[in-house]
C-alpha positions in Angstrom: -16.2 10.9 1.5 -15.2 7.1 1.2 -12.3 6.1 3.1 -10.0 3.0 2.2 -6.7 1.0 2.5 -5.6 -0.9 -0.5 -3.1 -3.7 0.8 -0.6 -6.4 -0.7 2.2 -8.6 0.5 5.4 -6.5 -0.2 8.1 -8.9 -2.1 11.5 -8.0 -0.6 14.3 -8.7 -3.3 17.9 -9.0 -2.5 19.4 -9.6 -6.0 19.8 -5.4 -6.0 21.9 -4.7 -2.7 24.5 -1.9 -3.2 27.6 -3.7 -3.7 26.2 -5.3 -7.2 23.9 -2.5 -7.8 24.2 -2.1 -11.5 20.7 0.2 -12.1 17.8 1.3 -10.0 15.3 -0.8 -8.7 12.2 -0.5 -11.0 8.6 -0.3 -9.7 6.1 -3.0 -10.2 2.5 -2.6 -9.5 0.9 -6.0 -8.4 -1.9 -7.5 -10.4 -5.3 -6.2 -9.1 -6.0 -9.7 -8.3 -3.5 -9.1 -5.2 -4.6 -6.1 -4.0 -6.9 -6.2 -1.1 -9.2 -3.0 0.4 -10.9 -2.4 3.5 -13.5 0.5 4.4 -12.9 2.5 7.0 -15.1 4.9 9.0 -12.6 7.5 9.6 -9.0 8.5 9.0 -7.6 8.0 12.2 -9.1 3.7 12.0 -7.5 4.0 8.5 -3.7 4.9 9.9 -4.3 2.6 12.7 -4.5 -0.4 10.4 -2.7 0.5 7.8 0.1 0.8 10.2 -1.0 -2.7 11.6 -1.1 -4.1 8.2 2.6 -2.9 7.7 3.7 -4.4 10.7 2.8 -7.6 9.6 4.6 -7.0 6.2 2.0 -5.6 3.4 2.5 -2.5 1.3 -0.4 -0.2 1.9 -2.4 3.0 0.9 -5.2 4.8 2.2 -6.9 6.5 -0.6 -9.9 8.5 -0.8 -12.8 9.8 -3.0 -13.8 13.5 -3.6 -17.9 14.0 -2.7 -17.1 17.9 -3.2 -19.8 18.4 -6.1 -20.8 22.2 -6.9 
């Protein structure tokens, strides 16, 4: 099974806040372009710097592949 975090800067926008809030804030993916990966080895070393990566201000997700074949 393949470990990885996909990362990109997370754009805060203020033009929303709740006082003006006329609808919902709609999601935007960023252009694949933006997104960055990194292997890991295990889980655990992929919450411990996907954690660092959101300290630092990116958006990130640890995905995985299935190698479960019958």
């Amino acid at each position: 099974m393949n470990i990885w975090v996909e990362y990109f800067i997370r754009v805060e926008s203020i033009k929303n806040n709740q006082a003006q809030m006329r609808e919902n804030l709609k999601w935007d993916p960023p252009e694949s372009k933006e997104i960055q990966k990194r292997f890991c080895q295990t889980r655990e070393e992929a919450v411990t710097f996907a954690r660092s990566m959101e300290q630092k201000g990116y958006h990130t997700t640890i995905k995985t592949d299935s190698m479960n074949r019958f």
